[in-house]
C-alpha positions in Angstrom: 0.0 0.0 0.0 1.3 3.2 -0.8 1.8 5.8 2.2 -1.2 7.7 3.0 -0.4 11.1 2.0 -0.4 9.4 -1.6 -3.4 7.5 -1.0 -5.1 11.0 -0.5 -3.6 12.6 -3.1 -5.0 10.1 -5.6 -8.5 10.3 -3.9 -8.6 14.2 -4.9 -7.3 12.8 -8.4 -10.4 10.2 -9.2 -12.3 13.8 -8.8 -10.6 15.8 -11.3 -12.2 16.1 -14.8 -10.1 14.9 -17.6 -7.9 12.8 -15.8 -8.5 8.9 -15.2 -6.8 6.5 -13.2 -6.1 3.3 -15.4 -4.5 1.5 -12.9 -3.7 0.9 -8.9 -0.3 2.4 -7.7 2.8 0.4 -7.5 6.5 0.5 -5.8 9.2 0.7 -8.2 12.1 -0.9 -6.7 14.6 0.3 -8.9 13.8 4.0 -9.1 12.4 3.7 -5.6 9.3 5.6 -6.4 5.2 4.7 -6.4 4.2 4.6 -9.7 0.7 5.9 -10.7 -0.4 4.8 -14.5 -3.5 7.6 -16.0 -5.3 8.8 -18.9 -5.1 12.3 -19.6 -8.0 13.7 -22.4 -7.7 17.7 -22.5 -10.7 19.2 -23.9 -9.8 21.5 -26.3 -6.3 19.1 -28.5 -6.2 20.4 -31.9 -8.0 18.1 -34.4 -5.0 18.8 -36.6 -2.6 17.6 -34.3 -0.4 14.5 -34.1 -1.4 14.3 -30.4 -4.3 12.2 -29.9 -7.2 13.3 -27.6 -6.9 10.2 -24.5 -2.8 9.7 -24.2 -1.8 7.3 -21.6 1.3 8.5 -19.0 2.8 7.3 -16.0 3.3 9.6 -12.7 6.6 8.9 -11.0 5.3 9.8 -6.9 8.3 10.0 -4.5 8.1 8.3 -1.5 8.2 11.4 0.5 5.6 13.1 -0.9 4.2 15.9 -0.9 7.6 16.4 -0.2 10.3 14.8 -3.0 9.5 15.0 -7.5 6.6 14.3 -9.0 7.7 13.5 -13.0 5.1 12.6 -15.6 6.3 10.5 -18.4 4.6 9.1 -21.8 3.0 5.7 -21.9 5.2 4.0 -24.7 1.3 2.6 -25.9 -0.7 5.3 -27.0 1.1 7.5 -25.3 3.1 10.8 -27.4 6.0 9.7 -29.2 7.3 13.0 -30.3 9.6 15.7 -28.5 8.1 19.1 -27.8 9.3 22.2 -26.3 9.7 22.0 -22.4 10.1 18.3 -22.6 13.5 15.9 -22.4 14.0 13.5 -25.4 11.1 11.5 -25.7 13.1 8.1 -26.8 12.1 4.7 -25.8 14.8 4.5 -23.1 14.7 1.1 -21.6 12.4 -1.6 -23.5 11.3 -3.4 -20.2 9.3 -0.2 -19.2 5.8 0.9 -20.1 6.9 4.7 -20.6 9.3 7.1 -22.9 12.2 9.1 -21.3 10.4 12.0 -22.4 8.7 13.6 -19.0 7.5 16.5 -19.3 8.2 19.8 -17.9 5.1 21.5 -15.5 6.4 22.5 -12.3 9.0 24.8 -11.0 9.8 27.5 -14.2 6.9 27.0 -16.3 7.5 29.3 -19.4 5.4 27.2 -21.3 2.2 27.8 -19.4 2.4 31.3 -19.7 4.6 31.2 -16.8 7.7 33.6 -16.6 9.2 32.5 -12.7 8.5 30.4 -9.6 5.0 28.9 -10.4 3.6 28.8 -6.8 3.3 24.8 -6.8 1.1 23.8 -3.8 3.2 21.7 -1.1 -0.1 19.9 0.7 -0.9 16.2 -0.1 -4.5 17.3 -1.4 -3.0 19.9 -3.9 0.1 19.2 -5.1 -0.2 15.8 -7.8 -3.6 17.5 -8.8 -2.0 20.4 -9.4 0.9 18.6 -11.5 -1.7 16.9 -13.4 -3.9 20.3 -14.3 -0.9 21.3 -15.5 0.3 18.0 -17.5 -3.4 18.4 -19.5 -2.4 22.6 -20.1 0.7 21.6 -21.4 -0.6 18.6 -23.8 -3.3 21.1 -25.0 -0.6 24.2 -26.0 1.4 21.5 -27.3 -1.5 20.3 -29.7 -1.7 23.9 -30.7 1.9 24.6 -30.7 1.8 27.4 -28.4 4.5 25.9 -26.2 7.2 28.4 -27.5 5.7 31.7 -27.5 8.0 34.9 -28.5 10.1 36.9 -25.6 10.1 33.5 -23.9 13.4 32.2 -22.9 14.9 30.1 -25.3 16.1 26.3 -24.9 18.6 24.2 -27.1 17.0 20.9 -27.9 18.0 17.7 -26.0 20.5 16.2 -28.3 20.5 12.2 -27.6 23.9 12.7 -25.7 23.0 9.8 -23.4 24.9 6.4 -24.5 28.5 5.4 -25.1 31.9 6.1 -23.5 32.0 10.4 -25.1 33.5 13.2 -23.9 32.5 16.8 -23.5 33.3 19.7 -25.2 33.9 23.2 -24.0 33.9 25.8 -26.8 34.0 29.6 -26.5 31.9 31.4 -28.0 30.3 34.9 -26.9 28.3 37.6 -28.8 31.4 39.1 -30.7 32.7 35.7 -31.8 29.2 35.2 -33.4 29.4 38.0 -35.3 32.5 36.5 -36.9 30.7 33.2 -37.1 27.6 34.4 -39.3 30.1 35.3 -42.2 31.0 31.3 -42.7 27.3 29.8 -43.0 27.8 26.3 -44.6 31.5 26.4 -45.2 33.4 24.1 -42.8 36.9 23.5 -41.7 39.4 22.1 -39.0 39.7 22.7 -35.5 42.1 22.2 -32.1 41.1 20.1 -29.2 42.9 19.6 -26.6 42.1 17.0 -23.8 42.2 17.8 -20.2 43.7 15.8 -17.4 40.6 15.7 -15.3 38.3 13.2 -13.4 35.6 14.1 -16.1 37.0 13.5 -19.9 37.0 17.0 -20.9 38.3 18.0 -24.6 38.4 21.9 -24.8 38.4 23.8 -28.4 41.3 26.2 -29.8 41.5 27.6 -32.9 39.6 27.0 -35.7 40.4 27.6 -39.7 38.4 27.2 -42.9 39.0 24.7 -45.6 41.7 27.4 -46.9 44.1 26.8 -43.2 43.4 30.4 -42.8 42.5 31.0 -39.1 38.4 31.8 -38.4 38.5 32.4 -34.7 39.9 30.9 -31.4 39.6 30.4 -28.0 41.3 32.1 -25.8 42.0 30.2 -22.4 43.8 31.3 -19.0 46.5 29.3 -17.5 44.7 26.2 -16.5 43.8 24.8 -19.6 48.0 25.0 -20.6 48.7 23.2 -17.3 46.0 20.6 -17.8 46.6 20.0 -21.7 47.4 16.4 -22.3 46.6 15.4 -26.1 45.7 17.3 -29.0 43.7 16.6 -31.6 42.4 17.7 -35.2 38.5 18.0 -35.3 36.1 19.5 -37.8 33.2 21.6 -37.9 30.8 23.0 -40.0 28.6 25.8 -39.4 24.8 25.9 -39.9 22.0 28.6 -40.5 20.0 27.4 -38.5 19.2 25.1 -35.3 18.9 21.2 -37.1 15.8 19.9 -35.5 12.7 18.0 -37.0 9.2 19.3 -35.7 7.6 19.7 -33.4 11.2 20.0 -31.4 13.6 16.8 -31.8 17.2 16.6 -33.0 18.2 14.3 -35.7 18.5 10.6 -34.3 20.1 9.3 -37.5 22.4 10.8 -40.0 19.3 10.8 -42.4 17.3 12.5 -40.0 20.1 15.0 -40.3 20.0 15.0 -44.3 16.4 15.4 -44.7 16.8 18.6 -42.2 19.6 19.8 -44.4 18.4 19.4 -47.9 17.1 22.8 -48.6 20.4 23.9 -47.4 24.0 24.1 -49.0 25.5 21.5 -46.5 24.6 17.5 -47.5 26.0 15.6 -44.4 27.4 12.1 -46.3 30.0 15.1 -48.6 31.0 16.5 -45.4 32.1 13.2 -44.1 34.0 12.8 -47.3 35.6 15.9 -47.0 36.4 15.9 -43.2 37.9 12.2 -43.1 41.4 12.9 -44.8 42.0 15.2 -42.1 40.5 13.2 -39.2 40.6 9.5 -40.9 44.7 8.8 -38.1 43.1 10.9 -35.2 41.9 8.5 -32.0 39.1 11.3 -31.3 37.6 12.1 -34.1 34.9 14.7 -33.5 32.5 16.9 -35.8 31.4 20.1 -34.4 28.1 21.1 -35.5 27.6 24.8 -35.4 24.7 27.4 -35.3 23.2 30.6 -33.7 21.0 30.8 -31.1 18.9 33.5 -29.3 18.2 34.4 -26.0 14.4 34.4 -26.1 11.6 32.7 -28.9 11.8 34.5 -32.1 14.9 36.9 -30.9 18.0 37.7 -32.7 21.1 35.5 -32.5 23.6 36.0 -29.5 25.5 33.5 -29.7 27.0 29.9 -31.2 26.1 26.5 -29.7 28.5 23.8 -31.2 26.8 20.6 -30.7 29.6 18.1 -31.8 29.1 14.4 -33.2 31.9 11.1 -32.2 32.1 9.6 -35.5 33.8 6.0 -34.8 35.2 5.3 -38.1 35.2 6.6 -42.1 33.9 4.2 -44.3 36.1 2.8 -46.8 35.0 3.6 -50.6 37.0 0.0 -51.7 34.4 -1.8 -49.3 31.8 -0.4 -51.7 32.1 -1.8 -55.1 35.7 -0.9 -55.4 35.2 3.0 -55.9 38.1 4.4 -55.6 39.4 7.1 -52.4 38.0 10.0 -53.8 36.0 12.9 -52.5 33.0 11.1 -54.6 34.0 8.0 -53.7 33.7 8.8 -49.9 30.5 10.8 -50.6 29.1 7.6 -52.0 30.6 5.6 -49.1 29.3 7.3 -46.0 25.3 7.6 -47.3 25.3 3.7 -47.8 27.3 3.3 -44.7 25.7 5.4 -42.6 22.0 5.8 -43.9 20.6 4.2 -40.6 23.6 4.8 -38.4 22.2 6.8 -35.3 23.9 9.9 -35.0 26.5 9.3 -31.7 26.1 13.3 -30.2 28.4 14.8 -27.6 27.7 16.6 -24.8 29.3 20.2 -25.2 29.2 23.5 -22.7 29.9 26.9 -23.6 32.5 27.8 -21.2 32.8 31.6 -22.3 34.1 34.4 -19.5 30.6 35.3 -19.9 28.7 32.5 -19.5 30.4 31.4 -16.3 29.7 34.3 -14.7 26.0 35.1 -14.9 24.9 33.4 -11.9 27.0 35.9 -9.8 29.2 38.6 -11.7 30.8 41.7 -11.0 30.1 44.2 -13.3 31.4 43.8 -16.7 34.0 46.9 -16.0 36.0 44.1 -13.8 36.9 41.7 -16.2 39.4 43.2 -17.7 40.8 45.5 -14.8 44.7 43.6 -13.5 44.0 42.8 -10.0 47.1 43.5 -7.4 46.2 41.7 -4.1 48.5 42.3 -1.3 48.5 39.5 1.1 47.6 35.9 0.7 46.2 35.7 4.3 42.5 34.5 5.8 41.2 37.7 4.4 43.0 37.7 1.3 43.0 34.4 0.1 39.1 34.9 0.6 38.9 38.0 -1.3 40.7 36.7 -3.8 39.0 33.9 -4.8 35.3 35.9 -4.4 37.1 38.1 -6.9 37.5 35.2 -9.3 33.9 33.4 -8.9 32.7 36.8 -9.6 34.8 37.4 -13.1 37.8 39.1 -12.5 40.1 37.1 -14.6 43.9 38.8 -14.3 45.5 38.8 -10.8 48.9 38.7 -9.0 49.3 37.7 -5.8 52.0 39.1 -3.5 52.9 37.4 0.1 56.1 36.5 1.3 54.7 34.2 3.3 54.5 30.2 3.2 51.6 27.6 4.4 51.7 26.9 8.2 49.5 24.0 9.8 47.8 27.1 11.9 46.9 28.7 8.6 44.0 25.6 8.0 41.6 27.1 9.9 40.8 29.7 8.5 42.2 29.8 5.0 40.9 28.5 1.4 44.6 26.6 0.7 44.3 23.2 2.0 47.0 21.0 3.8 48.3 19.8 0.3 50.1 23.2 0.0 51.7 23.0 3.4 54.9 25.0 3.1 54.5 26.0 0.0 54.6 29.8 -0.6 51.5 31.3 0.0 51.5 33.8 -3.5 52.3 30.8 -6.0 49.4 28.2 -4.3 46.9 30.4 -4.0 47.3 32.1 -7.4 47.3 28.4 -8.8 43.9 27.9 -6.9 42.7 30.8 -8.7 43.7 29.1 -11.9 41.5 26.0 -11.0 38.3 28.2 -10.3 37.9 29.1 -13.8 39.7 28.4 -17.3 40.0 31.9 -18.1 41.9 33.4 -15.2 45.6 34.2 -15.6 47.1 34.3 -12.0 50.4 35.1 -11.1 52.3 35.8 -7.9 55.2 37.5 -6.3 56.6 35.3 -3.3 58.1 38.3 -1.4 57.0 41.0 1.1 55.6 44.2 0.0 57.0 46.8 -0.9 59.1 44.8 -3.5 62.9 45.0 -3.9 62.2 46.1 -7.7 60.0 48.9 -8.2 59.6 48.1 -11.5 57.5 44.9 -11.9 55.5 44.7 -14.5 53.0 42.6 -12.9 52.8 45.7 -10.2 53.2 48.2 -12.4 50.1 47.3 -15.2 48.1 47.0 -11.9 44.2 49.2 -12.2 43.2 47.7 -8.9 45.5 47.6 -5.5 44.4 45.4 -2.5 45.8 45.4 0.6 44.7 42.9 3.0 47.8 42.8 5.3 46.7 45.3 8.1 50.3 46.3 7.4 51.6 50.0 8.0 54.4 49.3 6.1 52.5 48.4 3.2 50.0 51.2 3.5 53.3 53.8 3.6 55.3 51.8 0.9 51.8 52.7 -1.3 51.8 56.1 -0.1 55.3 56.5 -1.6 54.9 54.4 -5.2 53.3 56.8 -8.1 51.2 54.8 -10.8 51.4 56.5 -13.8 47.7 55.8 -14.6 45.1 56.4 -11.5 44.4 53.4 -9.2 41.6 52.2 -7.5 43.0 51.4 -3.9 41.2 49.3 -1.3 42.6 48.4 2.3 40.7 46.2 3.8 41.5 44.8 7.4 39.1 43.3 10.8 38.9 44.2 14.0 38.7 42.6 17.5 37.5 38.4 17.1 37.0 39.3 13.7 33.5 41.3 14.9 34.3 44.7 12.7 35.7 45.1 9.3 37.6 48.3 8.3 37.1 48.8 4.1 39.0 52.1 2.5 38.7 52.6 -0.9 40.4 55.3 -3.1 41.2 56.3 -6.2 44.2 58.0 -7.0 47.9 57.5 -8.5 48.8 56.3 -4.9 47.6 55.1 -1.4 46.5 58.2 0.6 47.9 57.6 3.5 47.8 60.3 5.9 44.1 60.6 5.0 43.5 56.3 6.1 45.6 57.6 9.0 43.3 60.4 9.9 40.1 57.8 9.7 41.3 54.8 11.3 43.1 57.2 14.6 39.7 56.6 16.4 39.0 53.7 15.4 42.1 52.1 16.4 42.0 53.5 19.9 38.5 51.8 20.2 40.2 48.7 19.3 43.0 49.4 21.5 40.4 50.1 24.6 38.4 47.1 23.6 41.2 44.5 23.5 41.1 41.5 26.1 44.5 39.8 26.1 42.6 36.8 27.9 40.1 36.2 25.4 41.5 37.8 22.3 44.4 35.9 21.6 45.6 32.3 22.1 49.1 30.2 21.5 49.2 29.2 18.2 49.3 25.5 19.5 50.0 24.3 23.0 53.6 24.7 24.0 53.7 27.2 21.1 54.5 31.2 22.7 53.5 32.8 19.3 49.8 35.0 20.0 47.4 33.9 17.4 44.0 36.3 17.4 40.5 34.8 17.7 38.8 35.3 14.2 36.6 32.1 12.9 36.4 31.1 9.5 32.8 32.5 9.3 33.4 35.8 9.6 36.6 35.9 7.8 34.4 35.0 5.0 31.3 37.5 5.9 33.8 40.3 5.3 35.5 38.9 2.1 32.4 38.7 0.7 31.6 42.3 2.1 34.8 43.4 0.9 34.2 42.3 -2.7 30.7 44.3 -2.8 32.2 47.1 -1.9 35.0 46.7 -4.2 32.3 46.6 -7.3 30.3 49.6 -5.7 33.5 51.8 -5.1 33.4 52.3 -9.3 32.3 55.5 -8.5 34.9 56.9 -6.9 36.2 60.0 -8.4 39.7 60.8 -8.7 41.8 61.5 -5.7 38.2 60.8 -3.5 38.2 58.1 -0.8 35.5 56.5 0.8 35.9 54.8 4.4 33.5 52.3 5.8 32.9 50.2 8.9 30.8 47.7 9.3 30.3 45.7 12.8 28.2 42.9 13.4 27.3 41.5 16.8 28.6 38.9 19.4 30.3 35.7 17.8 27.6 33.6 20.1 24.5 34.5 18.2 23.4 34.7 14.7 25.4 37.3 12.9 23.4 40.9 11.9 26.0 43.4 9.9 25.5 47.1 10.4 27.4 49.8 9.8 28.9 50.5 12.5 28.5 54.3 14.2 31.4 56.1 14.7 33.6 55.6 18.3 33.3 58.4 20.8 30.1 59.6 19.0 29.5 62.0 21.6 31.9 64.1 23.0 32.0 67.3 25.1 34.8 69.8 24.1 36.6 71.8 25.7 39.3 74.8 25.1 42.4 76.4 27.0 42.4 80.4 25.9 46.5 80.4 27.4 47.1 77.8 24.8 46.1 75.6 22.0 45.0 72.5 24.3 41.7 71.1 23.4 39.8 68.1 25.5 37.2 65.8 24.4 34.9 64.0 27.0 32.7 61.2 25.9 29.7 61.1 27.1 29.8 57.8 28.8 32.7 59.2 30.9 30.7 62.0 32.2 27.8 59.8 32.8 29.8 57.6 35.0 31.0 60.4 36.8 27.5 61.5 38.0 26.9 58.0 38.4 29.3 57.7 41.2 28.7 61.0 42.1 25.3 60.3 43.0 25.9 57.1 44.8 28.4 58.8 46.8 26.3 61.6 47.8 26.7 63.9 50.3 30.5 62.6 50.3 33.3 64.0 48.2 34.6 61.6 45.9 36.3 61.4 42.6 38.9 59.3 40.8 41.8 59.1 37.9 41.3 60.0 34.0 43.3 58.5 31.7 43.1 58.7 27.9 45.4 59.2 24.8 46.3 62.1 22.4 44.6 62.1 19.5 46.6 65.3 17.6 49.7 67.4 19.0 47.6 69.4 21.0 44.1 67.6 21.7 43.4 64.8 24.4 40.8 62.3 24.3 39.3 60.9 27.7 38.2 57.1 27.6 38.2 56.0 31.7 36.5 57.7 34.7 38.0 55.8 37.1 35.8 55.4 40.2 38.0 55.9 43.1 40.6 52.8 44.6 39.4 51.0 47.4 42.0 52.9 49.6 40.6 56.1 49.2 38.7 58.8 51.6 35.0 59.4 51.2 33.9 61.9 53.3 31.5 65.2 53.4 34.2 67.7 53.3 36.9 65.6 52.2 38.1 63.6 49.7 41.9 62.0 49.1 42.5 59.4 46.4 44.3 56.1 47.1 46.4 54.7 45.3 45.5 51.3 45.5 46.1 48.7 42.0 46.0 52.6 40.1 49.9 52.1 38.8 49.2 48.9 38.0 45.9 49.3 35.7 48.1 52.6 34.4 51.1 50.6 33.3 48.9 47.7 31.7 46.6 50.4 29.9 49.7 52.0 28.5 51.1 48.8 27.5 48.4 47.1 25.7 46.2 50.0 24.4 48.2 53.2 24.5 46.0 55.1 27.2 47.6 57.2 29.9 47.3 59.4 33.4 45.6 62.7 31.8 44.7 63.8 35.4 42.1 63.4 38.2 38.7 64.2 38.9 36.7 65.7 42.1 32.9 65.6 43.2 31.6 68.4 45.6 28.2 67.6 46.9 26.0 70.3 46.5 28.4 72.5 46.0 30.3 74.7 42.8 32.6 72.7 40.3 35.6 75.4 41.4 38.7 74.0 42.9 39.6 74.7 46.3 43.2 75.8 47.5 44.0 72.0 48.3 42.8 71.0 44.8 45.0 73.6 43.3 48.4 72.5 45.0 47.3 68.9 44.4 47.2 69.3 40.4 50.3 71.6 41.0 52.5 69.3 42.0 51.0 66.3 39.9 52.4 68.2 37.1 55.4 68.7 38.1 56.0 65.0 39.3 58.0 63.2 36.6 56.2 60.1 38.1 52.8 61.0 36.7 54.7 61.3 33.1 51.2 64.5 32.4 52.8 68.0 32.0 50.1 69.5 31.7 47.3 67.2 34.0 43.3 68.1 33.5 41.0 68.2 36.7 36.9 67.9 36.2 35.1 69.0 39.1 31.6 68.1 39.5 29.0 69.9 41.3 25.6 70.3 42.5 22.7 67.4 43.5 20.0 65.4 42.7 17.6 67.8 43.1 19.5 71.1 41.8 21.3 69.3 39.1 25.0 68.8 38.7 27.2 70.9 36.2 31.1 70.5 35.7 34.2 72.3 34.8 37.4 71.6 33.4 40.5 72.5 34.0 44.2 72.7 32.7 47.5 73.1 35.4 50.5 73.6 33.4 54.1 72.9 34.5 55.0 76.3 35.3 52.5 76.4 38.0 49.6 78.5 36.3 46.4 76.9 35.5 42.9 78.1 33.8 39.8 77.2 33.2 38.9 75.4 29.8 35.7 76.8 27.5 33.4 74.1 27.9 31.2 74.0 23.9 27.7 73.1 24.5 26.0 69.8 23.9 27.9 66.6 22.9 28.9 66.0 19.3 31.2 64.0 17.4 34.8 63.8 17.1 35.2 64.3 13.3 33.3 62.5 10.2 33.4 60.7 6.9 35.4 60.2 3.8 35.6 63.0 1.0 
């Protein structure tokens, strides 16, 4: 019995008009599907058709359903025996079954129901084989009327009987300027270069083709891969049609007289051709026919391109073994059409593996394809660049690392442990070379910048990429001029691999001071961010070297991110730059990229009038401040600031310490401890650059001025060598709860004077954007 979501599908079935159920469902061991055997008898079949008005057909049910395929196949007994459009070649396939091979196409992109995407297919057990059998009597019905090709439609090759015997497959070239070239040599013929490939699949590429004459007609023109791959060569033919060869309603030629009868109104008779091919293919252990014509991209459209469908031909006839004619161009003619008369036609499977083609499902634009590609660094980041670079259509690259393989590097890289040791530039640009046959990849197994400024491969560069995180690389940039402007783009991540940095520019070199000028913030936020507990780890255990914590996930978010950006930063205009960051969240839940808002968003300035110092005070300082302020109301309190410079003469605070645990809280009174503070200085100014800037005070209820002891306090911290500040800040709080605190700044300076900064109001950011 079959399972019961089947046995209710076929209930709703028995109801449907038009379709009848001839027999009871049974298992088919071999193609482990229930098989369903019914009559379908449209309504409205064209009384002029070869399709008769009951046809018989057999439903292929997977097991699963309604999940799993549903196919729908001809009864070889009054069933249809001819191959329309939207159908696979309708032969007899094996004699011990009851159907054709010719099932028929209803579901998923069903042009030929007036269907132009995603057909909505029901996915319930009442709906779905119904739905595929409404469908199955539509498509016999445009099929009696030939309406199954309409114009604007996308257009389909026929199935060429590819399907029996040991054959290889071709890959031709052939693209919309090659058919131009291609229209000029209807029905003339000639030779043409394979070349087999040593790969797991027997592939035989094209090269270059010539006309009867040995005078060169076109040629493909391959990247590096096929040249490493080449094994033998060969010498095919081919002949070029007007047209597509098919017999109507939509079926290839079967036999060699099939393919005459298409031909006769045309200059090209099939059993001459085979007379005048075989002197030049007769010693060859491949010998292949390529069978050219133009095709369209939709029904009824103009040409865009050439599909060579080639033939295996097994053997020439001999024109002795024929009433002793003799070995001449008649004598062969007259050979092959009583040799092959009823010889099926043995067709090869062929693929047009144009730059063009290949790329469709996911290209760059076309301006890419041509642009020579100069990545620096064959890293996690790089190596994942690069080859989204390729899939996407860039074809000319050079890679430059001076860096080999490591066991570490597995992780998180797209080499493999077969390159182990081997120099990073030379395996991954012969990766490259693998992804696609049209890629020419070279690579540079040294550092950048290079001993010898002038390499060609660095020099004929339109597109720079730096993925080292490198300041040397960025500076060796900065100093190389390009004679022709170049589009730049540094790309680099942050912290666990949770923020990427992309600048792109486009200029005759690397802008440095303005990456500089973006980055300065950024890279303090780092800086402060950094855990040296959870941020790094040993390369291996018993290993010293640091190793940071980036997963393989998000290395490949941001390639991917990086490569977008790349296409998109076309727009650039000369000696314009464009900076972005993009964060995403923690590394413990699902990933949601942003762009990321800029660090220290809001500050409060403030400015010296005695001299050109200028403070900025995030807001989430001064919060914290208040915060403790509050808690320690009504006694004094306060704590350390520390921070960094951010320009010769401008500070940037990033801590409000709260006060050590050895310090004295009370109502009138306030002195800071000193307890853990030179420790948590000395590791903030080793791992993230942030020092002592000063100190700060709270008086409850009270005015944010200093008092005499405040004064001398800051006095001498300024001119203590220990504290390493000249010129030491001092924020003073004031006020309550209830009347609302207020603050001032102020600046002592070493010769013992000391004034009151300009406080700017509101909080605002740092600086902004790209230009």
């Amino acid at each position: 019995m079959p399972p019961e979501d089947i046995e209710v599908a076929i209930d709703f079935v028995k109801d449907l008009n038009n379709v009848v159920i001839l027999d009871e469902p049974y298992f088919l061991d071999d193609d482990t599907k229930w098989v369903l055997k019914i009559q379908l008898c449209p309504d409205d079949i064209c009384s002029d058709s070869s399709i008769p008005v009951e046809t018989n057909w057999f439903v292929h049910i997977s097991p699963s359903y309604p999940a799993g395929d549903i196919t729908i196949y001809p009864s070889a007994e009054n069933g249809i025996t001819s191959t329309y459009a939207h159908q696979r070649l309708n032969v007899r396939g094996d004699s011990s079954n009851p159907w054709r091979q010719g099932n028929i196409c209803v579901a998923r992109y069903g042009f030929s129901l007036d269907q132009t995407g995603a057909t909505g297919e029901p996915n319930s057990a009442e709906r779905r084989l119904p739905w595929h059998l409404q469908r199955a009597l539509q498509w016999i019905s445009k099929a009696s009327h030939g309406e199954l090709r309409n114009p604007g439609e996308p257009f389909e090759v026929p199935e060429f009987n590819t399907k029996t015997g040991d054959r290889p497959q071709v890959a031709f070239e052939e693209s919309q300027e090659s058919l131009d070239e291609w229209l000029c040599y209807v029905g003339q013929y000639g030779t043409v270069e394979l070349h087999e490939l040593d790969l797991s699949s027997k592939i035989v590429v094209t090269g270059n083709f010539e006309d009867e004459d040995e005078c060169r007609v076109t040629g493909s023109e391959w990247g590096e891969f096929v040249d490493e791959h080449k094994t033998n060569s060969h010498t095919g033919a081919w002949v070029f049609l007007e047209d597509i060869p098919f017999l109507p309603p939509w079926e290839p030629p079967e036999t060699w007289e099939d393919l005459a009868e298409i031909l006769s109104s045309s200059s090209i008779e099939p059993y001459e051709l085979l007379g005048q091919i075989k002197p030049d293919l007769e010693d060859e252990s491949l010998k292949l026919l390529l069978v050219g014509f133009p095709i369209p991209e939709t029904v009824d459209g103009e040409p865009v391109v050439v599909h060579w469908q080639p033939i295996k031909i097994k053997d020439f006839e001999d024109p002795t073994d024929y009433g002793g004619h003799r070995p001449t161009q008649r004598g062969r003619k007259f050979a092959a059409k009583i040799g092959n008369r009823d010889t099926d036609i043995q067709w090869v499977q062929s693929e047009n593996w144009a730059h063009q083609q290949l790329s469709r499902r996911g290209a760059y634009p076309d301006q890419f394809w041509d642009k020579h590609v100069l990545l620096i660094g064959a890293g996690a980041l790089g190596s994942t660049v690069a080859e989204n670079l390729v899939r996407s259509g860039c074809r000319y690259l050079t890679i430059v690392d001076g860096e080999s393989i490591e066991i570490g590097n597995m992780s998180r890289h797209t080499l493999t442990l077969e390159n182990k040791d081997e120099d990073k530039a030379s395996a991954l640009a012969k990766r490259l070379r693998n992804i696609s046959p049209h890629v020419k990849s070279g690579s540079i197994d040294k550092d950048f910048p290079l001993d010898d400024p002038r390499v060609e491969m660095v020099e004929r560069a339109d597109i720079v990429i730096d993925c080292t995180a490198s300041r040397t690389v960025r500076r060796a940039l900065s100093d190389r001029q390009w004679k022709n402007p170049v589009l730049f783009c540094s790309a680099s991540m942050g912290r666990r691999g949770n923020r990427l940095f992309n600048f792109t520019a486009f200029s005759h070199s690397f802008p440095y001071d303005d990456y500089q000028e973006e980055m300065r913030i950024w890279r303090l936020k780092e800086q402060i961010e950094w855990d040296d507990e959870n941020d790094a780890v040993p390369e291996r255990v018993g290993c010293w070297h640091p190793a940071s914590v980036i997963r393989m996930d998000r290395v490949m978010t941001w390639a991917g991110t990086v490569s977008r950006l790349l296409s998109e930063s076309l727009q650039i205009r000369q000696d314009r730059y464009e900076f972005t960051v993009l964060e995403t969240n923690n590394e413990d839940s699902h990933p949601i990229v942003t762009k990321a808002d800029s660090p220290f968003s809001d500050v409060k300035t403030f400015e010296a009038t005695e001299s050109p110092a200028q403070v900025h005070l995030p807001q989430e300082c001064y919060s914290a401040m208040k915060a403790r302020s509050r808690r320690t109301h009504p006694c004094e309190t306060g704590g350390i600031i520390a921070g960094t410079d951010i320009g010769d003469t401008t500070a940037l605070v990033v801590n409000a310490r709260d006060p050590p645990r050895d310090s004295i809280e009370k109502p009138t009174r306030f002195l800071r401890g000193t307890e853990e503070v030179n420790e948590w200085l000395k590791n903030a100014r080793d791992s993230m650059g942030i020092h002592y800037l000063g100190e700060w005070h709270y008086h409850p209820s009270g005015e944010p001025c200093p008092s005499g002891n405040d004064i001398d306090s800051m006095r001498c911290i300024a001119s203590d060598d220990d504290y390493a500040c000249t010129n030491p800040l001092l924020f003073i709080i004031g006020g309550d709860e209830s009347t609302g605190y207020t603050m001032n700044a102020y600046i002592f300076y070493q010769d013992g004077d000391w004034e009151e900064l300009t406080a700017f109001d509101g909080f605002s950011p740092i600086n902004g954007g790209g230009k």
